[in-house]
N, C-alpha and C positions, 0 to 999 in steps of 0.2 A: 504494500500500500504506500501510495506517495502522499504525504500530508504536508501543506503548507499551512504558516502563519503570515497575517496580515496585517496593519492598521497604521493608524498615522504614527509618529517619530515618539517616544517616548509614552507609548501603550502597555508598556510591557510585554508583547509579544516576543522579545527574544529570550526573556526570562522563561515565559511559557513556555517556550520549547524547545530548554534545554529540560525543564521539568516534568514534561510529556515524554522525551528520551528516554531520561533516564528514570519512569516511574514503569515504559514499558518493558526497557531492561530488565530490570527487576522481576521483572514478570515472566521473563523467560525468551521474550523476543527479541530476532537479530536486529539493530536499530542502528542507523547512518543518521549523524546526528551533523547538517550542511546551513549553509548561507547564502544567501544573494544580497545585490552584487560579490562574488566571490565564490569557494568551495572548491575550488580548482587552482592551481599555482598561475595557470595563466588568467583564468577568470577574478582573483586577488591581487593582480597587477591591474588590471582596466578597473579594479574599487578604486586605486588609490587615485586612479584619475578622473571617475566623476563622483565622490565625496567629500575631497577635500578640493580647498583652492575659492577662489574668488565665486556668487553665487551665479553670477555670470559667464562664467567661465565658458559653458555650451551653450548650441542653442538647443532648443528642446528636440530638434529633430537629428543633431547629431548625438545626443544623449541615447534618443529609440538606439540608434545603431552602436552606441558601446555597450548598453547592457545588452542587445539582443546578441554582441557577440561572446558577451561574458556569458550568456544564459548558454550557448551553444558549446560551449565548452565546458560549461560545469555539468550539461547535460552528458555528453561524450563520457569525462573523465570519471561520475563521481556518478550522478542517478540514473543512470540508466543500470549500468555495471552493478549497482548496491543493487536497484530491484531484479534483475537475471539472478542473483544471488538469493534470493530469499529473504532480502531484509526489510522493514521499513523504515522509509527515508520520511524525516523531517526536515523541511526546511523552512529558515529564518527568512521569509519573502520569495516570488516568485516570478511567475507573470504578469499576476494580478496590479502589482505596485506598479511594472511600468505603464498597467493602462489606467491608472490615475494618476502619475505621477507627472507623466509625459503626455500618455493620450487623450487626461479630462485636465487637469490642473494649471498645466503650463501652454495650454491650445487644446484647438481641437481635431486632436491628434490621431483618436481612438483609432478609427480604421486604417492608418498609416503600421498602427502598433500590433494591429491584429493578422493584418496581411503579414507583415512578418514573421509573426509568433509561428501563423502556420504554412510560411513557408518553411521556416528555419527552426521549428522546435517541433510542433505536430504535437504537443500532450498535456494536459493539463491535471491537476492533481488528481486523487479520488476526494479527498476530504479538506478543506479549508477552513482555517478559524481566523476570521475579524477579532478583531480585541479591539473593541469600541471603548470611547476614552471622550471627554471633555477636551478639543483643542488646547485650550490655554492650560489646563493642567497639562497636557501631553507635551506642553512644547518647553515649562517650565521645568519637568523632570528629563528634556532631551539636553540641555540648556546647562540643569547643572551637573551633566555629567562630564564637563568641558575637556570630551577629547577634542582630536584633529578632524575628525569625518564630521562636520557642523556644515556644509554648505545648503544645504537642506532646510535646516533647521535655521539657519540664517536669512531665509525667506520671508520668515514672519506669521503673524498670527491669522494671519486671510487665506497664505498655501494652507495653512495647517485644516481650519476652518473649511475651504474647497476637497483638500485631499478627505477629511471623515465623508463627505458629503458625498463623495468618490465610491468609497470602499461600502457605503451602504447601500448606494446605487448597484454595484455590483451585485452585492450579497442579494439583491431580490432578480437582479439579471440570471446569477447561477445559485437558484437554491436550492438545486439540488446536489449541492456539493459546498457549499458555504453557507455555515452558522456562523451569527454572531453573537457574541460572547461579552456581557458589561464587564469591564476592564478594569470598573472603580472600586471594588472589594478586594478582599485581603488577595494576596496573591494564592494562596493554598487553596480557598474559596472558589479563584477562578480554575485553577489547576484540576479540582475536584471534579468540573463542572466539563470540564475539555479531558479528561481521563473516561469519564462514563461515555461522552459519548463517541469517542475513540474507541473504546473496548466494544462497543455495541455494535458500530460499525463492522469492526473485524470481525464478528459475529455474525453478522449479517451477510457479509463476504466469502465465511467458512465453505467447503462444499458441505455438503450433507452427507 
């Protein structure tokens, strides 16, 4: 099973799902615990160059074409390879961010973003969780965690405000593969919440 995490910058989603890895571990499953932008030696060289640096830096449609090419290599080196294996892959962001990111937030990109995906990816998760979050809190906990990768988050309170507005729109676009998840309770709370209906799924997936 391929499950992604989604939501705007300081949701807690990457907490999430290091805590969905490692509680399915636990439990006995082979688990590839990845990231986007990144996941791959050459897909963590093109993060370093659209997350950090000036927030101008790209323009939104040269941005589609680094992640799409970071996505294609992380896909090649890391999920494809884990699920042949038997495992499941989590990942820290996936498609879904570049089509708000780039395709709803920074223009109106979406079908630029999507022609790609399936030219040059072809797959989309089985299972998706949004970690829906209040912008201004979200941008306030991305904020003080003052690494280098802030170009994003250095956009301000209106991308952040567009981008929920994004990832919600999606979640009713694909509901049948993306819940959302409130983000504002204890993290264990959420974790709880994104664990059951993980295991339920895979259950539902079992053959008989």
């Amino acid at each position: 099973m391929f499950i992604t995490f989604e939501g705007i910058d300081g949701s807690g989603k990457s907490t999430q799902a290091r805590l969905l890895a490692g509680a399915l571990d636990r439990a006995g499953h082979a688990v590839r615990l990845t990231r986007e932008p990144g996941g791959s030696p050459g897909a963590e060289e093109i993060r370093r160059l659209v997350l950090e640096g000036d927030p101008d830096r790209w323009s939104p449609e040269t941005e589609i074409l680094l992640f799409t090419a970071a996505r294609r290599d992380h896909m090649e080196k890391t999920v494809r390879p884990a699920l042949a294996a038997g495992q499941i892959v989590v990942s820290d962001r996936f498609a879904d961010s570049t089509r708000v990111y780039q395709g709803i937030s920074r223009g109106d990109l979406r079908g630029l973003v999507d022609q790609l995906h399936g030219l040059m990816i072809g797959q989309e998760p089985d299972l998706t969780f949004v970690i829906d979050i209040d912008p201004a809190t979200g941008l306030d906990r991305a904020r003080a965690r003052k690494g280098h990768e802030e170009r994003f988050e250095d956009m301000g309170l209106a991308m952040q405000e567009r981008m929920r507005a994004g990832f919600l729109s999606l979640a009713s676009e694909f509901s049948g593969r993306v819940a959302v998840i409130d983000g504002a309770r204890a993290p264990g709370a959420v974790a709880d919440d994104i664990l059951r209906l993980t295991l339920a799924r895979l259950a539902a997936a079992r053959p008989a």
